[in-house]
C-alpha positions as CSV (number, residue, x, y, z in Angstrom):
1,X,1.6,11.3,-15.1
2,X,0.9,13.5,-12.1
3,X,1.4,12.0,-8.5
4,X,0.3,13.8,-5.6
5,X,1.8,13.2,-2.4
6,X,0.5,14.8,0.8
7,X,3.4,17.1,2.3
8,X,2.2,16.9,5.6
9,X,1.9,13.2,6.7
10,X,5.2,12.2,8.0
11,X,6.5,12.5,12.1
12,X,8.6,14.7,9.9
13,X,6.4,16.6,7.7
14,X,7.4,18.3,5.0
15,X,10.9,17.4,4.8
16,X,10.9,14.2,4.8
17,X,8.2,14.1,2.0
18,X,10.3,17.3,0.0
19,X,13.1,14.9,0.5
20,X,11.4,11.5,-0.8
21,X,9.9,13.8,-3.8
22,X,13.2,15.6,-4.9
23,X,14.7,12.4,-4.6
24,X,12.3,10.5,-6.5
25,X,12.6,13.4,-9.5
26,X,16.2,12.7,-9.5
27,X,16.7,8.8,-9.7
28,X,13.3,7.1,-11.3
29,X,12.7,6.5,-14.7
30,X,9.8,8.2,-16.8
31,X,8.2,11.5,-17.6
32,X,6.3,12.2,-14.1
33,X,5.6,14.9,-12.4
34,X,4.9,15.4,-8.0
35,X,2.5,17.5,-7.1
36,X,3.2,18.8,-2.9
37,X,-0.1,19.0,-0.8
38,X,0.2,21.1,2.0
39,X,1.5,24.1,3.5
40,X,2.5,26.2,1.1
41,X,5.2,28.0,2.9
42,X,6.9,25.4,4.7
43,X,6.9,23.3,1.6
44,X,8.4,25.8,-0.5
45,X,11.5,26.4,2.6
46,X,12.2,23.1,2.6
47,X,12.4,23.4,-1.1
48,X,14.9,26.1,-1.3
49,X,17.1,23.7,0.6
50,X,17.7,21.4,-2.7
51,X,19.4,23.2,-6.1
52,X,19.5,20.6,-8.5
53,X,16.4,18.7,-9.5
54,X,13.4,19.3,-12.5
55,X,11.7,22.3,-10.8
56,X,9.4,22.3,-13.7
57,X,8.0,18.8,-13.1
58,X,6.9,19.4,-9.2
59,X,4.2,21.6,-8.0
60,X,3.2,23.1,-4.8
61,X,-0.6,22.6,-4.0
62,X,-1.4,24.6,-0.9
63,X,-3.7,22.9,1.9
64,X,-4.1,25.0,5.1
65,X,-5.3,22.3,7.3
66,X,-3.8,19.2,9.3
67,X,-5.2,15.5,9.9
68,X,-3.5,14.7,13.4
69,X,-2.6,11.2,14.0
70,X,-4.9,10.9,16.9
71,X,-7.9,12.5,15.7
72,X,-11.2,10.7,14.6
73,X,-10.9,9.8,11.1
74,X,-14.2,10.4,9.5
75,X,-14.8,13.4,11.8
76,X,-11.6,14.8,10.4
77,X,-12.3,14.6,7.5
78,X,-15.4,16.2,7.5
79,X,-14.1,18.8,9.5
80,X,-11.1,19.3,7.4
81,X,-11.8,20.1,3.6
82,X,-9.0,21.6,3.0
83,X,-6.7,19.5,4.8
84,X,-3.3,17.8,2.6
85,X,-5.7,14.4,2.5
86,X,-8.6,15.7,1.3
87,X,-7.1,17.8,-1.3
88,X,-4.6,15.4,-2.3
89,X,-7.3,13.1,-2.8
90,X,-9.7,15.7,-4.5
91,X,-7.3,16.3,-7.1
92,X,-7.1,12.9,-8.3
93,X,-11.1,12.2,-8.1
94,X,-11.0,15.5,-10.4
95,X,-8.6,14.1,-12.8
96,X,-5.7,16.6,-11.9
97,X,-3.6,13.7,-10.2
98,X,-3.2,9.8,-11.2
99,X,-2.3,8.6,-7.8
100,X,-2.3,9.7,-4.1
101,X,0.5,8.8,-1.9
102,X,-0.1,9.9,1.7
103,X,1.9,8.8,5.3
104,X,-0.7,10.4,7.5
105,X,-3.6,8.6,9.4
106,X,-4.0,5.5,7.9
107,X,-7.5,5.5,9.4
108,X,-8.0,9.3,7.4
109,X,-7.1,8.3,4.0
110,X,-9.0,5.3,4.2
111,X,-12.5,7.2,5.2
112,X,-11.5,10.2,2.7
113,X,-10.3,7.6,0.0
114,X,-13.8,5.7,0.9
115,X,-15.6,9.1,0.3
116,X,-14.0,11.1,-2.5
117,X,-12.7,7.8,-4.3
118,X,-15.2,5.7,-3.7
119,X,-15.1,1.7,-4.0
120,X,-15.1,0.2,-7.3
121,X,-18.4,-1.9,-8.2
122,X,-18.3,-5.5,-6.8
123,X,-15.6,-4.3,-3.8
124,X,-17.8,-4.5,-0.1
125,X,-14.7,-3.7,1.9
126,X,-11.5,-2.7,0.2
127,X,-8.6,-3.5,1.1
128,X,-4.7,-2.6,2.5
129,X,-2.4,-5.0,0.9
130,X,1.1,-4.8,2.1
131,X,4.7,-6.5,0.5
132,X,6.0,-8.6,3.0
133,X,9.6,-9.9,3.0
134,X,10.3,-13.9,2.1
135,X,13.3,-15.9,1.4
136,X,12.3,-15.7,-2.6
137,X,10.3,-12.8,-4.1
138,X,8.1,-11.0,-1.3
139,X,4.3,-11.8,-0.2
140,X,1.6,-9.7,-0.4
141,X,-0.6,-9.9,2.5
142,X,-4.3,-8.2,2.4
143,X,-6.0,-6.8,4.7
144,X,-3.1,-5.1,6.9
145,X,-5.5,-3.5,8.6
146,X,-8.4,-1.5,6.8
147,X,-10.9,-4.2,8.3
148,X,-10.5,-5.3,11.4
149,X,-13.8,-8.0,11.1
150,X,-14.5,-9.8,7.9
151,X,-16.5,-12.3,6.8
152,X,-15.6,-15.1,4.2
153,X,-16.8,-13.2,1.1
154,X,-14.7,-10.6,2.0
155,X,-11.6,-12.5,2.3
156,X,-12.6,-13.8,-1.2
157,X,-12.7,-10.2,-2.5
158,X,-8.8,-9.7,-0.9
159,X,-8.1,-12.5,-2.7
160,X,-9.0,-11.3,-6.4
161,X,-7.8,-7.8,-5.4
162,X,-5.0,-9.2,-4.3
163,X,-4.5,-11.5,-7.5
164,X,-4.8,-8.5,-10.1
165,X,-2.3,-6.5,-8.1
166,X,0.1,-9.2,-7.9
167,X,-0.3,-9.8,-11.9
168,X,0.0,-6.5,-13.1
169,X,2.3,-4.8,-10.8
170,X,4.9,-8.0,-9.3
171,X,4.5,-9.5,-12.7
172,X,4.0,-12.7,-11.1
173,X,1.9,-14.8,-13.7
174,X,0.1,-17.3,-11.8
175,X,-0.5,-16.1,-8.1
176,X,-0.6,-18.6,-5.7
177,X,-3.4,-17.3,-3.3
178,X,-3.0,-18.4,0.3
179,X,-5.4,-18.3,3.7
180,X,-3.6,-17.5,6.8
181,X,-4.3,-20.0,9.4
182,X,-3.1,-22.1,12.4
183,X,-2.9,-25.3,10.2
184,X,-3.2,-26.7,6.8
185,X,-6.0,-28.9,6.9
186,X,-9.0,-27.3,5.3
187,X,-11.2,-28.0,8.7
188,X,-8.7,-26.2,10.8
189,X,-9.2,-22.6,12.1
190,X,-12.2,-20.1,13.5
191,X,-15.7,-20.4,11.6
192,X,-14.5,-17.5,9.2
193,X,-11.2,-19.7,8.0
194,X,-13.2,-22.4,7.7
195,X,-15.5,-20.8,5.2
196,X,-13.5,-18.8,3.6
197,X,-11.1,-21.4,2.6
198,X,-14.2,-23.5,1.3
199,X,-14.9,-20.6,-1.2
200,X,-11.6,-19.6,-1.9
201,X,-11.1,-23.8,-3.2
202,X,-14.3,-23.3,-5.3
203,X,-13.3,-19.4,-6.3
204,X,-11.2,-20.7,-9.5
205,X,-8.2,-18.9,-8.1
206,X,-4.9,-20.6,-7.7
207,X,-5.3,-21.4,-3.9
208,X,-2.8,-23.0,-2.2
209,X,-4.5,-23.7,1.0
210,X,-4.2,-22.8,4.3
211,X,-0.4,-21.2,5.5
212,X,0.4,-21.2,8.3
213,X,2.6,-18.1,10.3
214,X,6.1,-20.3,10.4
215,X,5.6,-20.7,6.3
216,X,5.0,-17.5,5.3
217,X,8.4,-16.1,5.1
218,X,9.4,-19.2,3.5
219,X,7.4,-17.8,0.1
220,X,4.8,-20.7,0.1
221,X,2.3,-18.2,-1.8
222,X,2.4,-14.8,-3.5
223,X,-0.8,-13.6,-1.7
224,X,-1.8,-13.9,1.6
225,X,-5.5,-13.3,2.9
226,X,-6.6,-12.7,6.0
227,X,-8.7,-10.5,8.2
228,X,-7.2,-7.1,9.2
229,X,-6.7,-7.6,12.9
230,X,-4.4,-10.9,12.4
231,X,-3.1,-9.3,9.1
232,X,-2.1,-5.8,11.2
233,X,-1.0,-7.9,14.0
234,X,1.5,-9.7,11.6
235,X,2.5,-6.6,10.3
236,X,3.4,-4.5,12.8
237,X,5.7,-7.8,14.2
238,X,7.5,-8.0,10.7
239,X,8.0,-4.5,11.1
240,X,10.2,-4.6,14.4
241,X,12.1,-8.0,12.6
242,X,14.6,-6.1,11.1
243,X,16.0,-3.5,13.9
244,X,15.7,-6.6,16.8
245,X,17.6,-9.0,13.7
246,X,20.4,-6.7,13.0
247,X,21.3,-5.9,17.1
248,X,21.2,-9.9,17.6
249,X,23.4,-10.9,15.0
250,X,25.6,-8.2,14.1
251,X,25.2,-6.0,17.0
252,X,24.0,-2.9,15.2
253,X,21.5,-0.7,15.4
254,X,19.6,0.5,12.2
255,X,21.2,2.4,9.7
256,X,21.5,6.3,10.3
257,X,19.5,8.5,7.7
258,X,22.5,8.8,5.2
259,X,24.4,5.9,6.3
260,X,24.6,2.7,3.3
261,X,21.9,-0.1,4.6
262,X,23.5,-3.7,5.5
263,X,22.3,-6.6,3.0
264,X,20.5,-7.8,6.0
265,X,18.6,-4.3,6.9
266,X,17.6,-4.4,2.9
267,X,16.4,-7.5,3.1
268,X,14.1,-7.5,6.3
269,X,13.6,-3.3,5.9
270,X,9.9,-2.2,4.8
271,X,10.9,0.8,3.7
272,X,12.5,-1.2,0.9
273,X,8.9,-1.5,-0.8
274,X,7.4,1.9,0.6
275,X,4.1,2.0,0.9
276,X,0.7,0.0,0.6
277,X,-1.8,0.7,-2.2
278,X,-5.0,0.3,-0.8
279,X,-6.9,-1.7,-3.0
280,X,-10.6,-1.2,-4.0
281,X,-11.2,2.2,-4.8
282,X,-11.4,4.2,-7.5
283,X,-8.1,5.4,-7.4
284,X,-4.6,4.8,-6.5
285,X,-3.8,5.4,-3.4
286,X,-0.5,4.8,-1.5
287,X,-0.3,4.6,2.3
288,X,2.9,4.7,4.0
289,X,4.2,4.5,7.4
290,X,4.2,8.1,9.6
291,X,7.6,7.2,10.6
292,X,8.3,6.9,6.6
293,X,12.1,8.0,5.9
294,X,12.9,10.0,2.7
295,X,13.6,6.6,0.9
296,X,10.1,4.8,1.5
297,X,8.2,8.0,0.3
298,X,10.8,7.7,-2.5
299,X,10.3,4.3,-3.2
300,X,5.7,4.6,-2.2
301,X,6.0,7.2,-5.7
302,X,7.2,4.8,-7.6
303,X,5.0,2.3,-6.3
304,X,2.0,5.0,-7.6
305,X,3.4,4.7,-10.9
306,X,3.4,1.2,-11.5
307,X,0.2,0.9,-10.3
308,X,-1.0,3.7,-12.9
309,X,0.9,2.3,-15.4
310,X,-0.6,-1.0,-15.2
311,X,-3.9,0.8,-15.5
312,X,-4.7,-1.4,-11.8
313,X,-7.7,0.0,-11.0
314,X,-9.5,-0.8,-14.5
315,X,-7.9,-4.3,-14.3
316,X,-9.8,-4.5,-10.8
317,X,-13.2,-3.5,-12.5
318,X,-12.6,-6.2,-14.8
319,X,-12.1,-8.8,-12.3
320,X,-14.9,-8.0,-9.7
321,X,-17.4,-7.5,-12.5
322,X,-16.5,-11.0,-13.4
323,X,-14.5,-10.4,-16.7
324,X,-11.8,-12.4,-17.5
325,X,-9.1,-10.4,-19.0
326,X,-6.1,-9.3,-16.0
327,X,-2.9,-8.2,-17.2
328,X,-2.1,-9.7,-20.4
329,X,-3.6,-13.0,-19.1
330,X,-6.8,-14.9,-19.7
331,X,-8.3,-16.2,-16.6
332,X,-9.9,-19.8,-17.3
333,X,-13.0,-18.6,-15.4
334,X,-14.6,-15.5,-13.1
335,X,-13.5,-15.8,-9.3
């Protein structure tokens, strides 16, 4: 398996993402290797930093260009064909990589992932689906922000992407699919909860119903759908949770790079799950934070490999073509 990971995505590109890769060679299971998108000479001095890991399974790939944070996202990458995204994504449309795991612009691997990946058959919008943290297993809340207006199909769609991803990759064997909302009765909410929620109670999921924002660290469902300016919205506050958590009750600031993580900072900590697979394409393709220490690109690489393992993206064919087979489990209709 071959996992590409663009080199130059990070605040702290490439050595964070050197870091995250050589770190990920060294502690997760299975015959993998990384293939390094990017500048080929600061990637290779960043390199010659670390002695000890399996040279032979990590590659350099050069790239000579750069998509800036703040720079138009479909412009850049039309301007940019050799930039780390591009490439990075190039090689897996070619069948040189099984996954792409980038933490530059979000909004630049979504247009190069929409134009070199593609969407899968049956997929309108696809879809960012990020693990949030609960008092039991975590949530996984779609769209965190790849669309920022929706309509209730759509929602419908994050539902079953979200469904087979939750299957396959968190094991969970029934999904309980859940509509953010600002109440639980069915009639409650804007004209797009309101019809969404109508098909999602006739999709032949396992809907739970409408959850509201006070239950959904409480666990009530194992995915969460919503519309991508609510669902970044939420994000972006769970996000600052665990930093203003930890200085309120123990009076600490978050862990230095190096320093062992509280049970508290694990538990609230995004980082702990790495990155979010945007679901939809043609591909796998990890998006991570730009502010992404070693351990989250660590940890988004294994992510990849789950979702190649589980063979996700087929499993999603299936599903939005309206087969019934996910996982290892029969579905008792088509969503």
């Amino acid at each position: 398996m071959r996992i590409a990971l663009d080199a130059m995505g990070t605040d702290l590109h490439p050595r964070v993402e050197v870091q995250g890769a050589v770190e990920a060679l060294r502690q997760l299971p299975g015959d993998f290797e990384v293939l390094l998108v990017g500048d080929r000479a600061l990637v290779e001095r960043e390199l010659a930093t670390y002695g000890d890991y399996p040279k032979a399974r990590l590659q350099v790939v050069p790239a000579s260009q750069v998509i800036a944070p703040g720079e138009p996202a479909a412009a850049g990458v039309r301007r940019k064909p050799d930039s780390s995204i591009v490439v990075g994504l190039t090689l897996q449309r070619e069948g040189k990589a099984d996954a792409f795991v980038s933490a530059g612009s979000t909004g630049a691997v979504m247009a190069a992932s929409l134009f070199i990946l593609r969407p899968l058959p049956g997929v309108d919008r696809p879809a960012i689906a990020t693990l949030l943290p609960t008092v039991s297993e975590p949530v996984l809340m779609l769209d965190s922000g790849a669309n920022v207006d929706s309509k209730p199909h759509h929602l419908l769609q994050f539902a079953q992407l979200g469904m087979v991803y939750a299957t396959d990759v968190l094991g969970r064997a029934e999904p309980r699919v859940g509509l953010l909302n600002i109440g639980e009765e069915p009639e409650k909410g804007n004209e797009l909860s309101v019809e969404a929620h109508r098909i999602l109670a006739d999709s032949g999921l396992n809907f739970v119903g409408n959850v509201e924002g006070r239950d959904v660290i409480r666990g009530v469902c194992d995915v969460l759908v919503t519309d991508g300016f609510v669902g970044n919205v939420l994000l972006k506050f769970y996000e600052s949770v665990a930093g203003f958590v930890c200085q309120v009750v123990t009076g600490t600031e978050p862990p230095a790079p190096g320093k062992a993580p509280s049970k508290l900072w694990e538990a609230l900590d995004y980082t702990t799950y790495g990155g979010a697979p945007l679901l939809g394409v043609n591909g796998v393709c990890i998006i991570c934070h730009g502010g992404s220490p070693p351990v989250a690109i660590r940890n988004a690489i294994s992510t990849a490999i789950q979702a190649v393992q589980a063979n996700i993206v087929g499993h999603i064919q299936q599903q939005m073509a309206g087969g019934k087979v996910v996982g290892e489990r029969r579905l008792a209709g088509g969503a």
